[in-house]
Each structure stands twice: as structure tokens, then as C-alpha cells.
mmCIF file of the N, C-alpha and C atoms, coordinates in Angstrom:
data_MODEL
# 
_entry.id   MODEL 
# 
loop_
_atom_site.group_PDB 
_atom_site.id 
_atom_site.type_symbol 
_atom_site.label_atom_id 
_atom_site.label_alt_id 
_atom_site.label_comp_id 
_atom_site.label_asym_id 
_atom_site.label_entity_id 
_atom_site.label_seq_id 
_atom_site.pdbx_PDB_ins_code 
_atom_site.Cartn_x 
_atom_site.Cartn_y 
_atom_site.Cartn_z 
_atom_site.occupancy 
_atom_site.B_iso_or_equiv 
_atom_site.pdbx_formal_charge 
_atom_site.auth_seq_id 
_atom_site.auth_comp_id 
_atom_site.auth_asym_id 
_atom_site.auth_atom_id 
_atom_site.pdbx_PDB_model_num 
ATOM 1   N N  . UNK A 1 1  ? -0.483  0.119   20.076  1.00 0.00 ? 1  UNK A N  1 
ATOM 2   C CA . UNK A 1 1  ? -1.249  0.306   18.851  1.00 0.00 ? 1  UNK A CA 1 
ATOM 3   C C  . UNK A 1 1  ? -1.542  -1.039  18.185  1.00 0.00 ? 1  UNK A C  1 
ATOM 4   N N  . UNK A 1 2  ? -0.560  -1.987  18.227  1.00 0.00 ? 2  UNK A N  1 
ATOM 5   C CA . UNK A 1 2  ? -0.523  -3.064  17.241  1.00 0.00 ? 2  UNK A CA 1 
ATOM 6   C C  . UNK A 1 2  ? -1.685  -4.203  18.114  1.00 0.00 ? 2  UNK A C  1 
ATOM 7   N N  . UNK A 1 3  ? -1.483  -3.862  19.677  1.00 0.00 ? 3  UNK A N  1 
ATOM 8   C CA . UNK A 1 3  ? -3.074  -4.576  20.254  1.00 0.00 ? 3  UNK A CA 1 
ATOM 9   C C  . UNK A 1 3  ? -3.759  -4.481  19.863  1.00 0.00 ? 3  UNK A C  1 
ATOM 10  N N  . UNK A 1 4  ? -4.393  -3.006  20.042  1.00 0.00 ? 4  UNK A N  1 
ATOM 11  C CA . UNK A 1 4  ? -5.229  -2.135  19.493  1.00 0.00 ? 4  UNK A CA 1 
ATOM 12  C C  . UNK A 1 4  ? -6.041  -3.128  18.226  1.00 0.00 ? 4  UNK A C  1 
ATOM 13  N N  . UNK A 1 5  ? -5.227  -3.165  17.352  1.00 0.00 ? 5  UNK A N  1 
ATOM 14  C CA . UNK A 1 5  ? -5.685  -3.625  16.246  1.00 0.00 ? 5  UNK A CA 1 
ATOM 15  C C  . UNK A 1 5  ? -6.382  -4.748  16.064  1.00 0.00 ? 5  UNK A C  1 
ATOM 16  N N  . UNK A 1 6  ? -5.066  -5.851  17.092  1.00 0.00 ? 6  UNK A N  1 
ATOM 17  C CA . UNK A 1 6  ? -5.605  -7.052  16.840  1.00 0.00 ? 6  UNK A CA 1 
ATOM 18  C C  . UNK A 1 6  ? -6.799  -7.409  17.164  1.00 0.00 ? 6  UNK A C  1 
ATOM 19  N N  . UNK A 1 7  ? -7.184  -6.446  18.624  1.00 0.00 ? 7  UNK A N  1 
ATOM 20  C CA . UNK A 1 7  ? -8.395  -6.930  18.889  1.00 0.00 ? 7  UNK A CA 1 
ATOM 21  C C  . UNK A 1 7  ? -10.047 -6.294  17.909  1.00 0.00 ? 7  UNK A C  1 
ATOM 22  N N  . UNK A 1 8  ? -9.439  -5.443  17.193  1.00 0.00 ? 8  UNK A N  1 
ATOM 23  C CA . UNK A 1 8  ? -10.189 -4.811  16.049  1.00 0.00 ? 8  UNK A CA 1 
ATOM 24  C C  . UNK A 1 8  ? -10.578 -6.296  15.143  1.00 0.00 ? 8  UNK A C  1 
ATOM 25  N N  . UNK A 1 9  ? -9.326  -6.468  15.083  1.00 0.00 ? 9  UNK A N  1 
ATOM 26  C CA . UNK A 1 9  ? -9.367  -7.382  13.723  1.00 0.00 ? 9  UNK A CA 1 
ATOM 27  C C  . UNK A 1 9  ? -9.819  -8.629  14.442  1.00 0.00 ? 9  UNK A C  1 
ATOM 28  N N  . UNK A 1 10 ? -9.860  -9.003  15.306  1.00 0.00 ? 10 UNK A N  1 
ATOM 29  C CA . UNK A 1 10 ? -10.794 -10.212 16.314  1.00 0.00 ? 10 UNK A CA 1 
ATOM 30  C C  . UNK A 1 10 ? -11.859 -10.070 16.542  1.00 0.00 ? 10 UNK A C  1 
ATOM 31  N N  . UNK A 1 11 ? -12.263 -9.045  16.557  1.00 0.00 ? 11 UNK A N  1 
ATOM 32  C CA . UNK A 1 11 ? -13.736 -8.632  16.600  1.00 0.00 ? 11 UNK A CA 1 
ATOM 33  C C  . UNK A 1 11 ? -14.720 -8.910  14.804  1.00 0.00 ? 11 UNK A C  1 
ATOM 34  N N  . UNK A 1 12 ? -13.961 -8.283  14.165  1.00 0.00 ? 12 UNK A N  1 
ATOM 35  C CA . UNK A 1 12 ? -14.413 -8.638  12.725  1.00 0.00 ? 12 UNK A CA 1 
ATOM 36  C C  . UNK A 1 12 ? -14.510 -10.074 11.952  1.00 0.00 ? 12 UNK A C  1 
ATOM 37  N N  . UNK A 1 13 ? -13.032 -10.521 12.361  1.00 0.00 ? 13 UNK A N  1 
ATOM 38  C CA . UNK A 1 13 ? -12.934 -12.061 11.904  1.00 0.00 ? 13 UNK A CA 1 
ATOM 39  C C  . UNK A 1 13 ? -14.342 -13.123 12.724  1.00 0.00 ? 13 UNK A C  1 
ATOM 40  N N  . UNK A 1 14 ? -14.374 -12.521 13.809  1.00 0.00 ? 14 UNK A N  1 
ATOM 41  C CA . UNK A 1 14 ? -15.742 -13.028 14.696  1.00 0.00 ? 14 UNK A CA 1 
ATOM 42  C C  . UNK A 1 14 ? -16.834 -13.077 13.975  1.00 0.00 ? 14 UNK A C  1 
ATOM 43  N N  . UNK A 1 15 ? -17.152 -12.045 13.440  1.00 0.00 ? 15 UNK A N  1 
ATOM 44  C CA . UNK A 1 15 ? -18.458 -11.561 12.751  1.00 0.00 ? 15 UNK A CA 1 
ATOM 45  C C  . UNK A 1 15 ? -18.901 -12.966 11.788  1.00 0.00 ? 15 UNK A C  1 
ATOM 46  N N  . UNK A 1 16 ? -17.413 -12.466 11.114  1.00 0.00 ? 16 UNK A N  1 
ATOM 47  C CA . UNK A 1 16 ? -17.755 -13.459 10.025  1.00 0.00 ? 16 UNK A CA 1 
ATOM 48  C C  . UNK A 1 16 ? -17.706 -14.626 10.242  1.00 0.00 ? 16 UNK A C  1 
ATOM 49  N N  . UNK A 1 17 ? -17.227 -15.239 11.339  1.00 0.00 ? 17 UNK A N  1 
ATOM 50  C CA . UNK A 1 17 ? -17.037 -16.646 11.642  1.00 0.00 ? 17 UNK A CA 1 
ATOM 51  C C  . UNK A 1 17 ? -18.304 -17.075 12.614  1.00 0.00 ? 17 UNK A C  1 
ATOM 52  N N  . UNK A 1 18 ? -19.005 -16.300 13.367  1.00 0.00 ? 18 UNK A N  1 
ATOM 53  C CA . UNK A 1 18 ? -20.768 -16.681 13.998  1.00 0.00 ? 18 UNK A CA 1 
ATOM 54  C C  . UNK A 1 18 ? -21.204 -16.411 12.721  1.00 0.00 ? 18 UNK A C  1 
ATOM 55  N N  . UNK A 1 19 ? -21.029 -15.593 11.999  1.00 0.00 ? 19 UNK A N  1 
ATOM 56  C CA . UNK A 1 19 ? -22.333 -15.956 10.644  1.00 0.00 ? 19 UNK A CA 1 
ATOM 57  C C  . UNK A 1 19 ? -22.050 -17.230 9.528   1.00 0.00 ? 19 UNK A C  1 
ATOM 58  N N  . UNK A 1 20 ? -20.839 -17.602 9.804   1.00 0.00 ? 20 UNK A N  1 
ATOM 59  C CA . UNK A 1 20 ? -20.630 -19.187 8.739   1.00 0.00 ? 20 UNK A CA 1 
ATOM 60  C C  . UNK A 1 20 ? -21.011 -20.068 10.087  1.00 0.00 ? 20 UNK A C  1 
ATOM 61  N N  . UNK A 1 21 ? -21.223 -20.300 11.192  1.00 0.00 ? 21 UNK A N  1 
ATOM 62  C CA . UNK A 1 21 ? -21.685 -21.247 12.191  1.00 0.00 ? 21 UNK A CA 1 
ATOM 63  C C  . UNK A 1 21 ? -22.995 -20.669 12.180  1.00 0.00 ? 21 UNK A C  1 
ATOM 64  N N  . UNK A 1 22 ? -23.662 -20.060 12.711  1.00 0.00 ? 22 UNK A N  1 
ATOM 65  C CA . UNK A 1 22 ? -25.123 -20.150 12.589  1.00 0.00 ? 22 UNK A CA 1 
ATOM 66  C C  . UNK A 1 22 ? -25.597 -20.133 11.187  1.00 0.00 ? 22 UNK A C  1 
ATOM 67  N N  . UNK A 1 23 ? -24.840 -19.883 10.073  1.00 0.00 ? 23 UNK A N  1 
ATOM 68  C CA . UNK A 1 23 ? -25.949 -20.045 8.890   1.00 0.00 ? 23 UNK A CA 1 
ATOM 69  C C  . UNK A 1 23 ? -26.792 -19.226 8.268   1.00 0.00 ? 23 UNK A C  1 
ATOM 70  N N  . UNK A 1 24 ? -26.836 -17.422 9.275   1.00 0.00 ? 24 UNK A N  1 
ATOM 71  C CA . UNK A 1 24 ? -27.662 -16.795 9.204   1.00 0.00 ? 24 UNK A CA 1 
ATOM 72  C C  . UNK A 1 24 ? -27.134 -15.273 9.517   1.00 0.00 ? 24 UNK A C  1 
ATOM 73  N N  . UNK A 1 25 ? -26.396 -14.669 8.511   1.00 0.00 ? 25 UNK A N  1 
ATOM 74  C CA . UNK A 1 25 ? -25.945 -13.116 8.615   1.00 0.00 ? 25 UNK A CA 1 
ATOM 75  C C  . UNK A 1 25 ? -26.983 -12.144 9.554   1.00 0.00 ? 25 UNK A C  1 
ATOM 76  N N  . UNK A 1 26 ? -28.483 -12.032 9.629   1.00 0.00 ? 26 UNK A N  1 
ATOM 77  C CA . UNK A 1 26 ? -28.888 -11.571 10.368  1.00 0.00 ? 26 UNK A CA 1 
ATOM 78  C C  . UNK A 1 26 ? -29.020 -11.760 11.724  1.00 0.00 ? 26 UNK A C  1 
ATOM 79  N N  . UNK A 1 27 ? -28.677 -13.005 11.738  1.00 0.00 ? 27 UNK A N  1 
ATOM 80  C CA . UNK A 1 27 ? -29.074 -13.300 13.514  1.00 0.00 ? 27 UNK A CA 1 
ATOM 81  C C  . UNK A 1 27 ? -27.185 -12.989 14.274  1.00 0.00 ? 27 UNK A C  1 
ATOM 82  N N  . UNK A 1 28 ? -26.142 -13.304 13.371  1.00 0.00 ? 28 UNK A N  1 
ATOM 83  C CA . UNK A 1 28 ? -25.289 -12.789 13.471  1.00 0.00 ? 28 UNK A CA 1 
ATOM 84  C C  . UNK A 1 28 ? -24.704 -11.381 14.038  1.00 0.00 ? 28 UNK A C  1 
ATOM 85  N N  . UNK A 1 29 ? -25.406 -10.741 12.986  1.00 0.00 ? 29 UNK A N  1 
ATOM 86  C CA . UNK A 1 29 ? -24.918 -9.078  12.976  1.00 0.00 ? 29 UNK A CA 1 
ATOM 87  C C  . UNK A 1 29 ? -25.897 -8.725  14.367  1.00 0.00 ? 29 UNK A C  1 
ATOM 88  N N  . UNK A 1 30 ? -27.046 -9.483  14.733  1.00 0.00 ? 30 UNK A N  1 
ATOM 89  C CA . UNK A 1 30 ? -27.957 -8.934  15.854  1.00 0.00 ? 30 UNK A CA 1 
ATOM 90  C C  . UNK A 1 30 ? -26.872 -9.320  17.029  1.00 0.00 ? 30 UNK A C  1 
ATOM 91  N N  . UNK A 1 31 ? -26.469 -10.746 17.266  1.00 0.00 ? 31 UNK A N  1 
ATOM 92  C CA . UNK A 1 31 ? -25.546 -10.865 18.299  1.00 0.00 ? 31 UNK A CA 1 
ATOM 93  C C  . UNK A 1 31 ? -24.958 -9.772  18.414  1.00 0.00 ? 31 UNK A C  1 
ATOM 94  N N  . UNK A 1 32 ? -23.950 -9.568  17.506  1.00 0.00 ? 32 UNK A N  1 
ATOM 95  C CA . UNK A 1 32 ? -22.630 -8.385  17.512  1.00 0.00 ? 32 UNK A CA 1 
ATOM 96  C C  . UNK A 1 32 ? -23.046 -7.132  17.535  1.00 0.00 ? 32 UNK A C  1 
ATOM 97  N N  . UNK A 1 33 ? -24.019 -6.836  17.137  1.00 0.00 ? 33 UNK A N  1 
ATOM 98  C CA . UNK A 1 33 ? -24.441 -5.642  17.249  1.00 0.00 ? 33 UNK A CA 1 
ATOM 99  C C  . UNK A 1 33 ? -24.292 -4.576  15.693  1.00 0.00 ? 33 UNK A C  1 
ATOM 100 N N  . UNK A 1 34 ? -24.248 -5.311  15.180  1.00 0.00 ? 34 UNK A N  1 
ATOM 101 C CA . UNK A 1 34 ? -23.301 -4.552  13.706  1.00 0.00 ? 34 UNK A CA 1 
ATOM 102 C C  . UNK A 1 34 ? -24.496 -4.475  12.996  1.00 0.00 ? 34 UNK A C  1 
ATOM 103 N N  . UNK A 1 35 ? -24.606 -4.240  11.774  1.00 0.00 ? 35 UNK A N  1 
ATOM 104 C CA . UNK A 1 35 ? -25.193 -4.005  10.681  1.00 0.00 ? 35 UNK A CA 1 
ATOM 105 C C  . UNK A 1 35 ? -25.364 -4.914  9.918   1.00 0.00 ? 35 UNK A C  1 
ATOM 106 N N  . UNK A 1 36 ? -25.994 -5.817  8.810   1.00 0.00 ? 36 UNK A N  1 
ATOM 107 C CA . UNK A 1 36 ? -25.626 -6.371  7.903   1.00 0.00 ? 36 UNK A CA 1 
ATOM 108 C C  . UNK A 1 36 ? -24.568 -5.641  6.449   1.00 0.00 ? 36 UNK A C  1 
ATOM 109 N N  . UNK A 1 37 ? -24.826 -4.409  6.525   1.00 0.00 ? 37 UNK A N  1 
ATOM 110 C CA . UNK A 1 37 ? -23.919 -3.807  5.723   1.00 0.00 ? 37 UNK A CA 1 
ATOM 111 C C  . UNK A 1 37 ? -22.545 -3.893  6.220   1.00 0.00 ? 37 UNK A C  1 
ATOM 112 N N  . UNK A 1 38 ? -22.279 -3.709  7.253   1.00 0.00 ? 38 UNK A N  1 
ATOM 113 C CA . UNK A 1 38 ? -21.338 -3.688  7.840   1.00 0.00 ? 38 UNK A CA 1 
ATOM 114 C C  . UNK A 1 38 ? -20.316 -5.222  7.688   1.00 0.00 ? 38 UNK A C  1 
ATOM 115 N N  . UNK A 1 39 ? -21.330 -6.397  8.018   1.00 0.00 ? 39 UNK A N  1 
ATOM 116 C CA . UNK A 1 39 ? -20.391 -7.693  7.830   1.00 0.00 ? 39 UNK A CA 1 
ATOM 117 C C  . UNK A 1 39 ? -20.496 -7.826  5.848   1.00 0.00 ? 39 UNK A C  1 
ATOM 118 N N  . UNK A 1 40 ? -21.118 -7.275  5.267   1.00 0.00 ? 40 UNK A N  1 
ATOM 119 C CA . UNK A 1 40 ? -21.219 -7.356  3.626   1.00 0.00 ? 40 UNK A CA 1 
ATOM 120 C C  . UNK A 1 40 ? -19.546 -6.748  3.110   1.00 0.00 ? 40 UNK A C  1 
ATOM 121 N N  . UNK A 1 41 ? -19.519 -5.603  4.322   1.00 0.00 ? 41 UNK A N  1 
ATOM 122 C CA . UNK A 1 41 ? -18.486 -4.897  3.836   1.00 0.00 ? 41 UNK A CA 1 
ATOM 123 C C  . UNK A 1 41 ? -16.811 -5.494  4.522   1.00 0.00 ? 41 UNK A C  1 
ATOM 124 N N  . UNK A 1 42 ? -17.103 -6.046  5.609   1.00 0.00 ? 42 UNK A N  1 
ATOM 125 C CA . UNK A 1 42 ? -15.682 -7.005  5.890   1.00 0.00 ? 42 UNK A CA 1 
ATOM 126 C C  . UNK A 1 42 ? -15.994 -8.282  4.812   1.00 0.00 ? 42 UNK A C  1 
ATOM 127 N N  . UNK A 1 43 ? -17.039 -8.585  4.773   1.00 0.00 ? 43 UNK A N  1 
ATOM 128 C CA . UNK A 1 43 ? -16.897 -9.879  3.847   1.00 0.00 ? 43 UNK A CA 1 
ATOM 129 C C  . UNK A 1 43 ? -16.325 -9.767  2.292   1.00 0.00 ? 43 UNK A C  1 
ATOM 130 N N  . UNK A 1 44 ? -16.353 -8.345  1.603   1.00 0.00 ? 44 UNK A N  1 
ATOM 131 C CA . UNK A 1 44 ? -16.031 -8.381  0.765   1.00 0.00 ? 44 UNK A CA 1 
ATOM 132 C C  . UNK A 1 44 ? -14.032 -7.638  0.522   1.00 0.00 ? 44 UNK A C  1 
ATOM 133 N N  . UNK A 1 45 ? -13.911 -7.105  1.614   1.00 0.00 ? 45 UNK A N  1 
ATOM 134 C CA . UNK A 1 45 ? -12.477 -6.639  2.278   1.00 0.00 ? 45 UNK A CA 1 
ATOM 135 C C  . UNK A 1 45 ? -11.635 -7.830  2.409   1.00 0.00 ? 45 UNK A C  1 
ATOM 136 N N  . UNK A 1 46 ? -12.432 -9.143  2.744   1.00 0.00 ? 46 UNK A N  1 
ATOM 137 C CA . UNK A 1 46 ? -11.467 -10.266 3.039   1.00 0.00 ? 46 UNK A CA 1 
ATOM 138 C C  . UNK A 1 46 ? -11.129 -11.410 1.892   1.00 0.00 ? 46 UNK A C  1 
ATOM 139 N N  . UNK A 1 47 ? -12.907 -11.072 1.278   1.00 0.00 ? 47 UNK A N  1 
ATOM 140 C CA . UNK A 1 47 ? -12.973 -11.403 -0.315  1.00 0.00 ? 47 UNK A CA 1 
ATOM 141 C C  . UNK A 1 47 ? -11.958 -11.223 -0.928  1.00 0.00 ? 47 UNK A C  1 
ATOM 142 N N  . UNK A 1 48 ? -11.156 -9.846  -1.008  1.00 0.00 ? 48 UNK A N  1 
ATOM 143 C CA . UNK A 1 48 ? -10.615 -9.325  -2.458  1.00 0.00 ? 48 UNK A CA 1 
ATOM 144 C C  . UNK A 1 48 ? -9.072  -9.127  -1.883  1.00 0.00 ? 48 UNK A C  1 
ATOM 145 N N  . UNK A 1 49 ? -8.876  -8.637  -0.403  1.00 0.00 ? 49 UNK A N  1 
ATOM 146 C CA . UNK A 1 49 ? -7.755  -8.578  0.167   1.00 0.00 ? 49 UNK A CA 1 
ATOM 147 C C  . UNK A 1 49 ? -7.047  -9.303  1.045   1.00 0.00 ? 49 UNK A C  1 
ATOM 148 N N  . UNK A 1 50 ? -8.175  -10.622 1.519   1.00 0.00 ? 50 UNK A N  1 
ATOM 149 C CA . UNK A 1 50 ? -7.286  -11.254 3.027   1.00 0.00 ? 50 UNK A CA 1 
ATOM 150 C C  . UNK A 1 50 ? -7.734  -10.576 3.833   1.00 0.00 ? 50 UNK A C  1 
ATOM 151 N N  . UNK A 1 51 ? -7.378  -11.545 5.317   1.00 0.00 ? 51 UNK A N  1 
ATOM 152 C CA . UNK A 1 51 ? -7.634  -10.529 6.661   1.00 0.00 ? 51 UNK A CA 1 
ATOM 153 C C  . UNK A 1 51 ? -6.539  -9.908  7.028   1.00 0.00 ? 51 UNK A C  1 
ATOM 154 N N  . UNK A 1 52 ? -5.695  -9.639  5.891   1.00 0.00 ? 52 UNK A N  1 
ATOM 155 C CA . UNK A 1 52 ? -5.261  -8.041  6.291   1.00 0.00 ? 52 UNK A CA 1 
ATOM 156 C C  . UNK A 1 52 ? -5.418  -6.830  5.787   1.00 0.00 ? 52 UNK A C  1 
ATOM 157 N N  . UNK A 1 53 ? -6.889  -7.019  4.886   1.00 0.00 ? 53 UNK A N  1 
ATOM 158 C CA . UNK A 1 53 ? -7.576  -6.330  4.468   1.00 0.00 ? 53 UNK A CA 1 
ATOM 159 C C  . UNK A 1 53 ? -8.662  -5.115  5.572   1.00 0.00 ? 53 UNK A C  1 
ATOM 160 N N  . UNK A 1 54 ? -8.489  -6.190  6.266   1.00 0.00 ? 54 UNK A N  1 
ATOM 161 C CA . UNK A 1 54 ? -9.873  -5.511  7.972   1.00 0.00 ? 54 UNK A CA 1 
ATOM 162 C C  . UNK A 1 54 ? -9.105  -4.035  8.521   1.00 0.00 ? 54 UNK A C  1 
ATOM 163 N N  . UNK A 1 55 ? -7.906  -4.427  8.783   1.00 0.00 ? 55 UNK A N  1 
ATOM 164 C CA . UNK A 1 55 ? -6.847  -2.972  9.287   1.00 0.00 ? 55 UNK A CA 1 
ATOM 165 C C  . UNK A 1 55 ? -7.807  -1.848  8.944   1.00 0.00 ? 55 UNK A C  1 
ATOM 166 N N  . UNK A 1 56 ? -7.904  -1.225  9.702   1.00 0.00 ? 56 UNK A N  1 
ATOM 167 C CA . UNK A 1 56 ? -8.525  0.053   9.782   1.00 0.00 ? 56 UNK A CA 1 
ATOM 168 C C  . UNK A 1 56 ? -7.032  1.226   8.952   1.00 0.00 ? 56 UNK A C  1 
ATOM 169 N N  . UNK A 1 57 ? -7.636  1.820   7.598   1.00 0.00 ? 57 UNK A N  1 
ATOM 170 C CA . UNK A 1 57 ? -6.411  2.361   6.756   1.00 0.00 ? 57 UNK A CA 1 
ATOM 171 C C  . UNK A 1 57 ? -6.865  4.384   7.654   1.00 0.00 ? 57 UNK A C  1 
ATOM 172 N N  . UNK A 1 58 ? -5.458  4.685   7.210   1.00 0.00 ? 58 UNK A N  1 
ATOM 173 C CA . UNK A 1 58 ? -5.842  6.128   7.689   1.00 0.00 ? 58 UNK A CA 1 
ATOM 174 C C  . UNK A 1 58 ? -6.216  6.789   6.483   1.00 0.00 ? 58 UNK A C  1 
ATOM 175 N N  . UNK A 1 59 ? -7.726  7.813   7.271   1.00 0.00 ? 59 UNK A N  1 
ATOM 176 C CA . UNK A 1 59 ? -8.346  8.374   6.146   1.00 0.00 ? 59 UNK A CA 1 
ATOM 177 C C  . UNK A 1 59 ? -7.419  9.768   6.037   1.00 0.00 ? 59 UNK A C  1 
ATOM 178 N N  . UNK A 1 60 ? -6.593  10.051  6.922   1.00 0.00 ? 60 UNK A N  1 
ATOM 179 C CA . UNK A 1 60 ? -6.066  11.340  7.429   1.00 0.00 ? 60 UNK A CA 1 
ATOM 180 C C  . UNK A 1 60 ? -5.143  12.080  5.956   1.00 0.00 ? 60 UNK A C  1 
ATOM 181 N N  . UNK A 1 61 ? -5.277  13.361  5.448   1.00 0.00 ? 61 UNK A N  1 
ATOM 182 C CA . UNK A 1 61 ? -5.051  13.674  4.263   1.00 0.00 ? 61 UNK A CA 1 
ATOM 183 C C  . UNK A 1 61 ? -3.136  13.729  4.563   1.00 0.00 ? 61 UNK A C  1 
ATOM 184 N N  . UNK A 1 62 ? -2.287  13.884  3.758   1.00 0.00 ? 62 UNK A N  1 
ATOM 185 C CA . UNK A 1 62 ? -1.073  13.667  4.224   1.00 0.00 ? 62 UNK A CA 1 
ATOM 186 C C  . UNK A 1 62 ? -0.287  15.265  4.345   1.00 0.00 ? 62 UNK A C  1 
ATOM 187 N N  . UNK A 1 63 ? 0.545   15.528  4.930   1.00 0.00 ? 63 UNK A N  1 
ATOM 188 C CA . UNK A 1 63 ? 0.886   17.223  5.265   1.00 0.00 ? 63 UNK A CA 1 
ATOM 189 C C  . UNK A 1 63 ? 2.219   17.179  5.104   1.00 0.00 ? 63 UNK A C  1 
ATOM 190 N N  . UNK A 1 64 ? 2.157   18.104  4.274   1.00 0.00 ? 64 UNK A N  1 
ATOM 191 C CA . UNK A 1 64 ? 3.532   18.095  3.614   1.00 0.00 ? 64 UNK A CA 1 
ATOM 192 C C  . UNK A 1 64 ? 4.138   19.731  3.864   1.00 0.00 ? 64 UNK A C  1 
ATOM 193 N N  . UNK A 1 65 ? 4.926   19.527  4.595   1.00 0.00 ? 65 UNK A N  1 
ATOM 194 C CA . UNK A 1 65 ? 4.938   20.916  5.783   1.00 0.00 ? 65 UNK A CA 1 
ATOM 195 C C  . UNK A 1 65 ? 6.479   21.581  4.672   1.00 0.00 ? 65 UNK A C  1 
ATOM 196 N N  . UNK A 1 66 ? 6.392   22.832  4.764   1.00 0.00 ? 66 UNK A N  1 
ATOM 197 C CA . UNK A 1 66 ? 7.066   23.722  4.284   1.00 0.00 ? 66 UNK A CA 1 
ATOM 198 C C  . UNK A 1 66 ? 7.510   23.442  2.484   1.00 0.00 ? 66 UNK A C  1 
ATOM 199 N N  . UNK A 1 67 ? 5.791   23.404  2.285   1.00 0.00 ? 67 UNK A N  1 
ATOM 200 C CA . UNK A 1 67 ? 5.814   22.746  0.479   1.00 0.00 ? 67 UNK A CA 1 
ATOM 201 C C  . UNK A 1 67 ? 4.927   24.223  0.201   1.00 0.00 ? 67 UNK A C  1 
ATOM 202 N N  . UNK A 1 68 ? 6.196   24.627  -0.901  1.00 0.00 ? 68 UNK A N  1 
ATOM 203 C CA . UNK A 1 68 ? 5.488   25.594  -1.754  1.00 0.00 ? 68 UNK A CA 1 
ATOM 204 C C  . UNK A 1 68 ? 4.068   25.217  -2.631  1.00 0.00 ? 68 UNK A C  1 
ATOM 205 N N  . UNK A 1 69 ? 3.056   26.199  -3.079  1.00 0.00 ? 69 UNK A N  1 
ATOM 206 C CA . UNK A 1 69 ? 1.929   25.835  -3.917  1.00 0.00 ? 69 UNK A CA 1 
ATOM 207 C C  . UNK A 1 69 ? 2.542   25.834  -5.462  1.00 0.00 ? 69 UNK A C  1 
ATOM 208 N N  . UNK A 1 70 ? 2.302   24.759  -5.849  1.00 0.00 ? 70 UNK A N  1 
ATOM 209 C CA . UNK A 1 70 ? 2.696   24.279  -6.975  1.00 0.00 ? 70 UNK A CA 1 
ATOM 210 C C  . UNK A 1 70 ? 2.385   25.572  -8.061  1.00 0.00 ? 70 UNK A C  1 
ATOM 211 N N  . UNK A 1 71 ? 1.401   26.489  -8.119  1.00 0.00 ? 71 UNK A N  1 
ATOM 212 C CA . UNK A 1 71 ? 0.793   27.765  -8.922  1.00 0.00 ? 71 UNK A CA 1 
ATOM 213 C C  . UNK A 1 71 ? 1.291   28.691  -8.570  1.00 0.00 ? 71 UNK A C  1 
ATOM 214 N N  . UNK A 1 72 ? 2.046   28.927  -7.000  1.00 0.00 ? 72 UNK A N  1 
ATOM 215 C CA . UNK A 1 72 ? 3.099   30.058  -7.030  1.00 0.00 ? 72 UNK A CA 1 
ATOM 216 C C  . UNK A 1 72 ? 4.343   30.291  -7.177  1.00 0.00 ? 72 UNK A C  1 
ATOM 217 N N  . UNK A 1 73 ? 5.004   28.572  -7.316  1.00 0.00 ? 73 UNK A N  1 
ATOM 218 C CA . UNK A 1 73 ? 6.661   27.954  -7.532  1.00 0.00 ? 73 UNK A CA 1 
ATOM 219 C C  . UNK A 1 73 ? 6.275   28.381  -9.305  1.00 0.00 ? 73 UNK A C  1 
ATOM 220 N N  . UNK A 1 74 ? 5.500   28.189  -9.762  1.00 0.00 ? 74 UNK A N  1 
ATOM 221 C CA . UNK A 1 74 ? 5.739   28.588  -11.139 1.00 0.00 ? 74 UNK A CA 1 
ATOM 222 C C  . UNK A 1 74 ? 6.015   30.042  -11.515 1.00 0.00 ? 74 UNK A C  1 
# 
């Protein structure tokens, strides 16, 4: 899993590092294949958090197994 990641997070740090060497976010995101929204949105993830901001977070809701409903415990 923790590969997994890194090479996630090597792939992104990339992005942003051909678009500070060429000079040019679009010709960038065309290499990589990405979006410009897409490097706007790691650029501002690394902006506010660091690159350990890139980690892909789980959207997955959390399950809380043999939990009464709070409206019928009352």
C-alpha cells in the first residue's frame, strides 16, 4: 500500500515540478495528461498542507457496527 502511494505522490510532485521547469501549466498538464484543474488543485493541497497533503484521504463513510440509532436508544 505504502508503494502504492509513493508512486501516486511521484506522479503529482512531477506535475508540479515540469510545470515550474517549462514555465507553462498548460503544456505541462498536456505532457501528463491531467487537467489544468487538476495541477490548480495539487498546487493548492501543497500550498496550504505540504506534500503530505497529495495522499489520497479516504472518502469511505465510517461503520460503526452493532451501534444503536441514537432516536431509538432514547
Amino acid at each position: 500500500m505504502i508503494d502504492n502511494n509513493v508512486k501516486i505522490i511521484k506522479h503529482k510532485v512531477g506535475l508540479l515540478n515540469l510545470a515550474e521547469e517549462l514555465g507553462n501549466v498548460s503544456k505541462a498538464c498536456k505532457v501528463m495528461g491531467l487537467s489544468r484543474d487538476t495541477f490548480y488543485r495539487y498546487k493548492s493541497a501543497v500550498e496550504s498542507g505540504g506534500v503530505d497533503a497529495l495522499f489520497d484521504k479516504s472518502r469511505r463513510q465510517p461503520n460503526h457496527k452493532n451501534r444503536v440509532d441514537d432516536s431509538i436508544e432514547q
